[in-house]
CHARMM internal coordinates of N, CA and C (Angstrom, degrees):
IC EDIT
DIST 1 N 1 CA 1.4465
DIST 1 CA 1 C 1.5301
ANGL 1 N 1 CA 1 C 109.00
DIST 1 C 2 N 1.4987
ANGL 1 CA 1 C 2 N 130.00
DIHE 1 N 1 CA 1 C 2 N 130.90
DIST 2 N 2 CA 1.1868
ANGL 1 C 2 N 2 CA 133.76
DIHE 1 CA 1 C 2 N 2 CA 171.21
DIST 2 CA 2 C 1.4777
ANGL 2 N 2 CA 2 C 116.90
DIHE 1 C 2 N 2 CA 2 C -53.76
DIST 2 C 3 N 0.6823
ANGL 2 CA 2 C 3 N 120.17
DIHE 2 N 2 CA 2 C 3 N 143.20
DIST 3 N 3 CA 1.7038
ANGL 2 C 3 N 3 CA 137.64
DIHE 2 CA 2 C 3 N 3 CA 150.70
DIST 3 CA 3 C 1.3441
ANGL 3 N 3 CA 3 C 126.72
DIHE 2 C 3 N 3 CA 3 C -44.56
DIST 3 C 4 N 1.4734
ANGL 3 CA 3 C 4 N 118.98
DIHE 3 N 3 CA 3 C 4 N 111.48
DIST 4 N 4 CA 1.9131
ANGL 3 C 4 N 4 CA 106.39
DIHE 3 CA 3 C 4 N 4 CA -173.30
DIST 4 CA 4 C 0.9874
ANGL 4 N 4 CA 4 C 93.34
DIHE 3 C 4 N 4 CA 4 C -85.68
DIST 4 C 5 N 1.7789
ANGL 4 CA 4 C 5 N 103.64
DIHE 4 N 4 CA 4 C 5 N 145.37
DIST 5 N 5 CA 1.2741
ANGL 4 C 5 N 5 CA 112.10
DIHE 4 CA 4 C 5 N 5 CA 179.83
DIST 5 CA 5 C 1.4847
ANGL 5 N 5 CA 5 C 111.40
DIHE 4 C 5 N 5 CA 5 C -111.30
DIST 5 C 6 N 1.1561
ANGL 5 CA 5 C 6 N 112.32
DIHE 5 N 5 CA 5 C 6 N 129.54
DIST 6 N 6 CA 1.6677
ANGL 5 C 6 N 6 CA 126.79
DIHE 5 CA 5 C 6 N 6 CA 172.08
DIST 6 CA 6 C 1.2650
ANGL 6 N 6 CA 6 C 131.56
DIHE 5 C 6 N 6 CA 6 C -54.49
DIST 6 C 7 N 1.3973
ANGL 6 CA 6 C 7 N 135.54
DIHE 6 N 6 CA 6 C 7 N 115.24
DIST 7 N 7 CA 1.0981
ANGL 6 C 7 N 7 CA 120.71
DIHE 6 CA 6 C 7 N 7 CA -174.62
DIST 7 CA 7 C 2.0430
ANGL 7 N 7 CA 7 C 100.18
DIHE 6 C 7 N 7 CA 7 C -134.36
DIST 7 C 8 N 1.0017
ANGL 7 CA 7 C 8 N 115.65
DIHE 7 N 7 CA 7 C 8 N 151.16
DIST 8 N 8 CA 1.0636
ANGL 7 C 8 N 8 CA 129.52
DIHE 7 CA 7 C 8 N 8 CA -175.77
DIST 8 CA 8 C 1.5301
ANGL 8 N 8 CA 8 C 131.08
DIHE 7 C 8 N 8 CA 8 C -92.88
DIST 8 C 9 N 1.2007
ANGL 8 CA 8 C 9 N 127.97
DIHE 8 N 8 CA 8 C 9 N 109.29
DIST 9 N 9 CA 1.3340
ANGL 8 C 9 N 9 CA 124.86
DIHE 8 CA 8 C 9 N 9 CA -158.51
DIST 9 CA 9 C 1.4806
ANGL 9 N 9 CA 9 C 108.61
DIHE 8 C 9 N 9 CA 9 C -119.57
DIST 9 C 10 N 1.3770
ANGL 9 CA 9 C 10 N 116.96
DIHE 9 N 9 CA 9 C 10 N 132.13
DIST 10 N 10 CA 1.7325
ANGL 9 C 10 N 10 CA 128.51
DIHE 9 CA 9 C 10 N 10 CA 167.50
DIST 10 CA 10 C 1.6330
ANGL 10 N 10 CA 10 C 106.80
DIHE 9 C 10 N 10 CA 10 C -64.72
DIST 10 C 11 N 1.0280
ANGL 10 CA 10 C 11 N 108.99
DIHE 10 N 10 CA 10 C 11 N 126.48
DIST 11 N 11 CA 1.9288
ANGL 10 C 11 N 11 CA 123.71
DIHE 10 CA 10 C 11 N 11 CA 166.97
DIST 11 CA 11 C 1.1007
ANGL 11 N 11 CA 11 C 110.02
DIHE 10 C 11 N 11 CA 11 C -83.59
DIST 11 C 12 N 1.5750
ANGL 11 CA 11 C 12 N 127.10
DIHE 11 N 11 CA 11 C 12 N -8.12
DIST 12 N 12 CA 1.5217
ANGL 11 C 12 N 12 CA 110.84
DIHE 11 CA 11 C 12 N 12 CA 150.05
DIST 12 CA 12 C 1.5312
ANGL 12 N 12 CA 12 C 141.09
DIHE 11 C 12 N 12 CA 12 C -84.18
DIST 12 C 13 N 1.7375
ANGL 12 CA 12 C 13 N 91.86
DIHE 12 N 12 CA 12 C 13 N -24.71
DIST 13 N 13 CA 1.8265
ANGL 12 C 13 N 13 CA 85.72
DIHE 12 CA 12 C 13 N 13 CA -162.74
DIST 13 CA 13 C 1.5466
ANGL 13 N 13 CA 13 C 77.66
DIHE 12 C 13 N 13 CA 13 C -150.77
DIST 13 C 14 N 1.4311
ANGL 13 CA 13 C 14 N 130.92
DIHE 13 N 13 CA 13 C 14 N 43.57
DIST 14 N 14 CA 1.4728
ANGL 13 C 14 N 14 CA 131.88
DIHE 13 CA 13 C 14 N 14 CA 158.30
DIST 14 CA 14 C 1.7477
ANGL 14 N 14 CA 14 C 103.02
DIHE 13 C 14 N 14 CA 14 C 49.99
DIST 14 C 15 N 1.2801
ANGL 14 CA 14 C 15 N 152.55
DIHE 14 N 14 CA 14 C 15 N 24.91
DIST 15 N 15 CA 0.8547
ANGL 14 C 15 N 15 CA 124.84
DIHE 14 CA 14 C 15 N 15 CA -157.10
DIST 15 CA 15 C 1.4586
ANGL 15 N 15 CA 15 C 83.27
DIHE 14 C 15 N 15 CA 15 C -91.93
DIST 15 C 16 N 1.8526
ANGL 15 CA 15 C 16 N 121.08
DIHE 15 N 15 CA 15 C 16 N 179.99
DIST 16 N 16 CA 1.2117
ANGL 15 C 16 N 16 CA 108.64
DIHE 15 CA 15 C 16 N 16 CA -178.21
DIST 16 CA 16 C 1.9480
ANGL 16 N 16 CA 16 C 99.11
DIHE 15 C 16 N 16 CA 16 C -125.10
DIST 16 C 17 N 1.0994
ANGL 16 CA 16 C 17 N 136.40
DIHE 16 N 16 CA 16 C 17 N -163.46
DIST 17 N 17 CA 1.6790
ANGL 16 C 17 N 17 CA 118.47
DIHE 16 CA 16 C 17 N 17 CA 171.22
DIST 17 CA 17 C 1.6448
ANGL 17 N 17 CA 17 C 92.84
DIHE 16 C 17 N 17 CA 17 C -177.22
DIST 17 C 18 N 1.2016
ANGL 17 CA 17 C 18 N 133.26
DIHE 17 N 17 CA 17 C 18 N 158.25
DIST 18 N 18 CA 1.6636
ANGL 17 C 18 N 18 CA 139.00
DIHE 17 CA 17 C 18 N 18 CA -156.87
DIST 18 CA 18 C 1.6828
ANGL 18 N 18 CA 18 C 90.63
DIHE 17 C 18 N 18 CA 18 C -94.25
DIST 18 C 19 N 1.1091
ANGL 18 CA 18 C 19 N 110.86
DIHE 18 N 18 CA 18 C 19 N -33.03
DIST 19 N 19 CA 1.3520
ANGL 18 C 19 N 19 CA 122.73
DIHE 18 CA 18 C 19 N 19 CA -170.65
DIST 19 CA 19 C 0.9090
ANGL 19 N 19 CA 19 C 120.42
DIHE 18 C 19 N 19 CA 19 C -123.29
DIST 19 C 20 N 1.9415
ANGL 19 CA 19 C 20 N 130.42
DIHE 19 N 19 CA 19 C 20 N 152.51
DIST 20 N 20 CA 1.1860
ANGL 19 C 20 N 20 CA 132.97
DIHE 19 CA 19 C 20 N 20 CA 175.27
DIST 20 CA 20 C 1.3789
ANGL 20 N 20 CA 20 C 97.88
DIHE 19 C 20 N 20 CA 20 C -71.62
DIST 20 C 21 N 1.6332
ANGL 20 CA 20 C 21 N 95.77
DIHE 20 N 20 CA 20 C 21 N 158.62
DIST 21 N 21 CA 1.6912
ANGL 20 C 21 N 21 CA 112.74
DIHE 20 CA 20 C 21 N 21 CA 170.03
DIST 21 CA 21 C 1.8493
ANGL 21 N 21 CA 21 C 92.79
DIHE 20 C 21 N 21 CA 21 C -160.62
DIST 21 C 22 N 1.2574
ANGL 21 CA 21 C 22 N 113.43
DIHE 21 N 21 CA 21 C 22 N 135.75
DIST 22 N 22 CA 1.1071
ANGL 21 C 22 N 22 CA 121.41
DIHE 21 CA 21 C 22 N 22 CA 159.30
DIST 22 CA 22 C 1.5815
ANGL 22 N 22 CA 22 C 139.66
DIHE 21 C 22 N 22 CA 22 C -36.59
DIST 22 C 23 N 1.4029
ANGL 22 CA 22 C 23 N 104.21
DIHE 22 N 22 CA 22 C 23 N -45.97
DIST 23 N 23 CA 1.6561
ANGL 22 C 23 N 23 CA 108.55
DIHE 22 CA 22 C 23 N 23 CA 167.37
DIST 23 CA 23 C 2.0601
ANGL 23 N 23 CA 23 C 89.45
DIHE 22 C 23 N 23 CA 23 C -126.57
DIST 23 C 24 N 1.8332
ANGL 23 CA 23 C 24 N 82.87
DIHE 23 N 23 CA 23 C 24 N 154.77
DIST 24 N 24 CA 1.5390
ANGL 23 C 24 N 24 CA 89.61
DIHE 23 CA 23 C 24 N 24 CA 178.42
DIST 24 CA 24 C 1.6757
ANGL 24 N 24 CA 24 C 106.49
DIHE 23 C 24 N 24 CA 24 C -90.29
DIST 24 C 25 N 1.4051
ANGL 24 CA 24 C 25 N 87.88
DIHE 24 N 24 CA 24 C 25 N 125.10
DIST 25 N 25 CA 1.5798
ANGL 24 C 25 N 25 CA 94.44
DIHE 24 CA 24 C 25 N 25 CA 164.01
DIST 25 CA 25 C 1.3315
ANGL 25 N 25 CA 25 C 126.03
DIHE 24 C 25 N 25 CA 25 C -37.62
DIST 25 C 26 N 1.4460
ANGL 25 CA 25 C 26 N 111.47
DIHE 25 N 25 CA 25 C 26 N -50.42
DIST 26 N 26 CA 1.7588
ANGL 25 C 26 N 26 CA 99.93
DIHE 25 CA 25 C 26 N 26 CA 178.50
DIST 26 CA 26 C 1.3825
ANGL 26 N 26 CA 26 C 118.29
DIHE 25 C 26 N 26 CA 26 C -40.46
DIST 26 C 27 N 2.0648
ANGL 26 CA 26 C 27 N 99.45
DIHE 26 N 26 CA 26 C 27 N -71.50
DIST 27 N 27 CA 1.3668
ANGL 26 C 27 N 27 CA 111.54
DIHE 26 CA 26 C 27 N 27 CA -156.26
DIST 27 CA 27 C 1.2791
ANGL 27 N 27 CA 27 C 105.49
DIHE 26 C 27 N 27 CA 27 C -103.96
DIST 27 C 28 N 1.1596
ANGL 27 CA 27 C 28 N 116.16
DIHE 27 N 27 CA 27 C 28 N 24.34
DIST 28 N 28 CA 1.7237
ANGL 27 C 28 N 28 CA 136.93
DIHE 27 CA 27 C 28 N 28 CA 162.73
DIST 28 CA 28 C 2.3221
ANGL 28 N 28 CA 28 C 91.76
DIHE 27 C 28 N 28 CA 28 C 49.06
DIST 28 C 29 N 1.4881
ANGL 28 CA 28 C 29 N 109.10
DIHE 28 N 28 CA 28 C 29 N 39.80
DIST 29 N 29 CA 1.6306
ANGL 28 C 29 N 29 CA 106.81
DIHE 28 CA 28 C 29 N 29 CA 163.54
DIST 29 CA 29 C 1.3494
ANGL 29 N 29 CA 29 C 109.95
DIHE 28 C 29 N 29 CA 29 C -87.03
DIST 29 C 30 N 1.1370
ANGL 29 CA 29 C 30 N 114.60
DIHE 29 N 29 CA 29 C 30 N 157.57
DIST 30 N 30 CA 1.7953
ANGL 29 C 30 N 30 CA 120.89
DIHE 29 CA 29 C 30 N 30 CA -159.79
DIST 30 CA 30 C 1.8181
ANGL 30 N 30 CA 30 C 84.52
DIHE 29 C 30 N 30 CA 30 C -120.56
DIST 30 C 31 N 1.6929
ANGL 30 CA 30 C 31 N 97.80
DIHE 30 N 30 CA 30 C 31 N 125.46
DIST 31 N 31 CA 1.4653
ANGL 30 C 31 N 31 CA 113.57
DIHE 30 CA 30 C 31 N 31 CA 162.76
DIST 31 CA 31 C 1.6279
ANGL 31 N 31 CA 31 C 105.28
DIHE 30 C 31 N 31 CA 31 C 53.24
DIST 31 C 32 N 1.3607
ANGL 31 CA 31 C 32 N 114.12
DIHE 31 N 31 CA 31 C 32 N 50.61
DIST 32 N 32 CA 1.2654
ANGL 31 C 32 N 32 CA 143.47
DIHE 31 CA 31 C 32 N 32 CA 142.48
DIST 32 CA 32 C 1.5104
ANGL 32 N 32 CA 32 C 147.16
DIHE 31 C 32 N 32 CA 32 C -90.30
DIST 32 C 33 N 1.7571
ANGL 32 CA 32 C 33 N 100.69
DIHE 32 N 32 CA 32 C 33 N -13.80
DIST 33 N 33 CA 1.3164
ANGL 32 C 33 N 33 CA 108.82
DIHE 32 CA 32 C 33 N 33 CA 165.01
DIST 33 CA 33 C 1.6372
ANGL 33 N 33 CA 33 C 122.78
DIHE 32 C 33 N 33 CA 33 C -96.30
DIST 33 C 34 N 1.2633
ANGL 33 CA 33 C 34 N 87.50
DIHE 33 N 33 CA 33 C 34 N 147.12
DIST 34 N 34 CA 1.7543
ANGL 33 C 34 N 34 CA 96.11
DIHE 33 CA 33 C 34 N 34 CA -177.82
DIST 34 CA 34 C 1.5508
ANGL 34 N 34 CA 34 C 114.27
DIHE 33 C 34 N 34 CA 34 C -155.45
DIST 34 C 35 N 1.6011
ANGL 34 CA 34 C 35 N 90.54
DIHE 34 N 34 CA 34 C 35 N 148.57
DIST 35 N 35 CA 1.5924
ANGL 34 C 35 N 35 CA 102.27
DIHE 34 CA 34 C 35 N 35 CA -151.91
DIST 35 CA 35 C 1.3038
ANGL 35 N 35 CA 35 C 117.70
DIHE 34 C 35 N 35 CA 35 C -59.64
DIST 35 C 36 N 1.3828
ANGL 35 CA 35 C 36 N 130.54
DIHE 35 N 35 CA 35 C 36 N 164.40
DIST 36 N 36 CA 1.7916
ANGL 35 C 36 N 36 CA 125.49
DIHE 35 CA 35 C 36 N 36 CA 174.14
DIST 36 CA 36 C 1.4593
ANGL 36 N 36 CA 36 C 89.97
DIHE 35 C 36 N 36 CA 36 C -166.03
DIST 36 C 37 N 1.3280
ANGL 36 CA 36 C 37 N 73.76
DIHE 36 N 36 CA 36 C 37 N 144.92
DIST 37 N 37 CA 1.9401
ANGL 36 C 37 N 37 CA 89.85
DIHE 36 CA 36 C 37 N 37 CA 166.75
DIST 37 CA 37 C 1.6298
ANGL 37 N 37 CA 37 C 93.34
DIHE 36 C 37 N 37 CA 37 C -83.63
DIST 37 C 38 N 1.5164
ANGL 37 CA 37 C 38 N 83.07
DIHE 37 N 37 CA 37 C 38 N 147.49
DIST 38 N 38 CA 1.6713
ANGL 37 C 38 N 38 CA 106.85
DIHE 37 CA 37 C 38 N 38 CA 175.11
DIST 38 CA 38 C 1.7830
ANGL 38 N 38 CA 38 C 107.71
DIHE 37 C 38 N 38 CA 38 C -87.20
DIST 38 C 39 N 1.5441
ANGL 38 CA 38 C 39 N 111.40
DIHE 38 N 38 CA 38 C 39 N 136.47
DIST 39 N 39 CA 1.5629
ANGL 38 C 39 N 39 CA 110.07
DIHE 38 CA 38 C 39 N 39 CA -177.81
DIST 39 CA 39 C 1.4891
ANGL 39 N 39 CA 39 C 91.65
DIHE 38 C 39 N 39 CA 39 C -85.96
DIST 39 C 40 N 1.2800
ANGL 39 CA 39 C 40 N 118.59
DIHE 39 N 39 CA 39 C 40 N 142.66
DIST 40 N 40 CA 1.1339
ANGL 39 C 40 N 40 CA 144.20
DIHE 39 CA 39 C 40 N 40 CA 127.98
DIST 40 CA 40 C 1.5467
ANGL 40 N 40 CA 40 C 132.05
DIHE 39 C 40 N 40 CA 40 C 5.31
DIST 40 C 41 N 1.2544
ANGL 40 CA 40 C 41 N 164.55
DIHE 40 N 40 CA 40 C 41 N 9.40
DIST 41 N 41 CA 1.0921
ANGL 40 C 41 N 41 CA 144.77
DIHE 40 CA 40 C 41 N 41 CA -144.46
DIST 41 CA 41 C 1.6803
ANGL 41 N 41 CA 41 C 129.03
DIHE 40 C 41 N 41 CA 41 C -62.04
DIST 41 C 42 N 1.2458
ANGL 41 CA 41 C 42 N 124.50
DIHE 41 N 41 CA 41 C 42 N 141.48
DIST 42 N 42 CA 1.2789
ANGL 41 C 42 N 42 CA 116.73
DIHE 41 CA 41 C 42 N 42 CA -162.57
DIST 42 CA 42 C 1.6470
ANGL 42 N 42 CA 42 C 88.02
DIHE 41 C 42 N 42 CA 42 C -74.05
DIST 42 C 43 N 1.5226
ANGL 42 CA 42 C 43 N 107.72
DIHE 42 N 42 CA 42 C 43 N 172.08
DIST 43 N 43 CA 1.7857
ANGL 42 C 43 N 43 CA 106.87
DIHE 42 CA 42 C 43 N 43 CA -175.86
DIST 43 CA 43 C 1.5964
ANGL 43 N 43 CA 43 C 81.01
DIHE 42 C 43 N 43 CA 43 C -97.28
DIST 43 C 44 N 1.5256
ANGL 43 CA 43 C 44 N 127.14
DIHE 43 N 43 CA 43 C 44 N 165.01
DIST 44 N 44 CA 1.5317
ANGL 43 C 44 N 44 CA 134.90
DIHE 43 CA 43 C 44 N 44 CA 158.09
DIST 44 CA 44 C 1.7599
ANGL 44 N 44 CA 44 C 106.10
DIHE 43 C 44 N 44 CA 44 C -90.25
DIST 44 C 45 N 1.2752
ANGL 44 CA 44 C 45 N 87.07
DIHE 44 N 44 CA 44 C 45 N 162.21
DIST 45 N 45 CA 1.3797
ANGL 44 C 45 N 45 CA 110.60
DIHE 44 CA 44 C 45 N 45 CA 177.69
DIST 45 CA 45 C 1.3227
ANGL 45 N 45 CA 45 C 123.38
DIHE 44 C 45 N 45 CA 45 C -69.48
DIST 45 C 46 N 1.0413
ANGL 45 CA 45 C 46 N 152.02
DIHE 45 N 45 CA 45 C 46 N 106.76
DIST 46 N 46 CA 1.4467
ANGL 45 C 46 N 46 CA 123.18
DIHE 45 CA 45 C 46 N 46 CA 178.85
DIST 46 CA 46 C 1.8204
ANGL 46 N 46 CA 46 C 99.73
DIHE 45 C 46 N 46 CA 46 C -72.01
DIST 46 C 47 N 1.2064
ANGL 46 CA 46 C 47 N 104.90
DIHE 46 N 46 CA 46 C 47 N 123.76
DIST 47 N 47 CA 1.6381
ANGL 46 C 47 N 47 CA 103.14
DIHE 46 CA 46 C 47 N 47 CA 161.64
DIST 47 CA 47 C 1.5727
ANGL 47 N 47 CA 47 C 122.65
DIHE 46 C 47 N 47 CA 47 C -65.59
DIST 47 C 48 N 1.2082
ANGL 47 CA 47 C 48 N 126.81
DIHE 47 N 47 CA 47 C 48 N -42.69
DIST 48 N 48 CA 1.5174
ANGL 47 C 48 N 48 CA 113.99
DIHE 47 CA 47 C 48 N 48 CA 163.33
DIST 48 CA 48 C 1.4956
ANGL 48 N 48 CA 48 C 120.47
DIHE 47 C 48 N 48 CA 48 C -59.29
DIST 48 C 49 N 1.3777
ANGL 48 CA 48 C 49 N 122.84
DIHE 48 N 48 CA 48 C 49 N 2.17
DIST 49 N 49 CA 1.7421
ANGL 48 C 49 N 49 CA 116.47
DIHE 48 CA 48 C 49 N 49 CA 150.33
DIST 49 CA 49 C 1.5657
ANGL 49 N 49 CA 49 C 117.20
DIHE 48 C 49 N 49 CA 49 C -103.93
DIST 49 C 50 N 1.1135
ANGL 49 CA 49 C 50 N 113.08
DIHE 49 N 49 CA 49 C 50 N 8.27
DIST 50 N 50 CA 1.5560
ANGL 49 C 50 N 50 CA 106.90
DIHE 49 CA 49 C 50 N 50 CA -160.50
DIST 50 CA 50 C 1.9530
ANGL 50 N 50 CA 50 C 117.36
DIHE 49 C 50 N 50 CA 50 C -115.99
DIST 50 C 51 N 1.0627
ANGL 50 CA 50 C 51 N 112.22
DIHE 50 N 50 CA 50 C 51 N 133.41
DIST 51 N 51 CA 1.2818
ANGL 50 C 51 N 51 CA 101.61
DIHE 50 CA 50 C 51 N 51 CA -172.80
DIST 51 CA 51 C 1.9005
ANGL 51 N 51 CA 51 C 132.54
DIHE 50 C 51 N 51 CA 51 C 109.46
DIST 51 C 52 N 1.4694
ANGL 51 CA 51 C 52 N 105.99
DIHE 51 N 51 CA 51 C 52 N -110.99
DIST 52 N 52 CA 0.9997
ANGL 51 C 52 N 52 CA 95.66
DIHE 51 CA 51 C 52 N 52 CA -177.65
DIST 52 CA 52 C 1.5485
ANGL 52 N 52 CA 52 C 120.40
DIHE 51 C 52 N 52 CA 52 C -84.82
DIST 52 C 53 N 1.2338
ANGL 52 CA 52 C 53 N 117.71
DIHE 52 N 52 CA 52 C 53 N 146.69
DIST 53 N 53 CA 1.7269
ANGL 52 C 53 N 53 CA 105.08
DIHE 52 CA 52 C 53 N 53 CA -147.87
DIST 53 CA 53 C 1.9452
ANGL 53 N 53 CA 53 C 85.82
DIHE 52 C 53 N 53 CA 53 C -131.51
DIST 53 C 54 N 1.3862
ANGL 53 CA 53 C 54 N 120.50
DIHE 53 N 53 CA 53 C 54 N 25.37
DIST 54 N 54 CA 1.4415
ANGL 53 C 54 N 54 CA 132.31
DIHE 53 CA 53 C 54 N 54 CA 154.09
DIST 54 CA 54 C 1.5643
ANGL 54 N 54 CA 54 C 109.69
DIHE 53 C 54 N 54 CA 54 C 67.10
DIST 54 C 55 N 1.2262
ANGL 54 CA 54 C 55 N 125.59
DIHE 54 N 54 CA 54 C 55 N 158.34
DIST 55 N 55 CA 1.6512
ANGL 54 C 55 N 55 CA 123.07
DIHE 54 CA 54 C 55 N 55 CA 172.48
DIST 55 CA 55 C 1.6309
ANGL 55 N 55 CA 55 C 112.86
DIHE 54 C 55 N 55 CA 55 C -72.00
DIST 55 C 56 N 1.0832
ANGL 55 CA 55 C 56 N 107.40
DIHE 55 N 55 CA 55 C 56 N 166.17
DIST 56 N 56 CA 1.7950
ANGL 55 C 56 N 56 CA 108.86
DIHE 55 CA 55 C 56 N 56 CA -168.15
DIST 56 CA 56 C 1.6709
ANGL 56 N 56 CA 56 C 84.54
DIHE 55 C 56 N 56 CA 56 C -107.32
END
COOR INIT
IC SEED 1 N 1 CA 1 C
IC BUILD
């Protein structure tokens, strides 16, 4: 099973950052970030690889 990975989010202006930092870079607020697990996203398909795989 993978590992959730943490990512850190400002409660003022949503920005998100891999790492804590004391004030958020965006909206330059001090001791506004707080931790969250990061969701998951499924990867997409590319449709020009997927499917029909042609007669031999």
């Amino acid at each position: 099973m993978a590992k959730a990975k943490t990512v850190y989010s400002c409660t003022e202006c949503g920005a998100q950052q891999p790492k804590w930092a004391g004030q958020c870079p965006d909206c330059n607020a001090w001791n506004s970030m707080v931790e969250m697990v990061a969701v998951a996203t499924p990867a997409k398909v590319n449709p020009r690889f997927s499917g029909y795989a042609g007669s031999a």
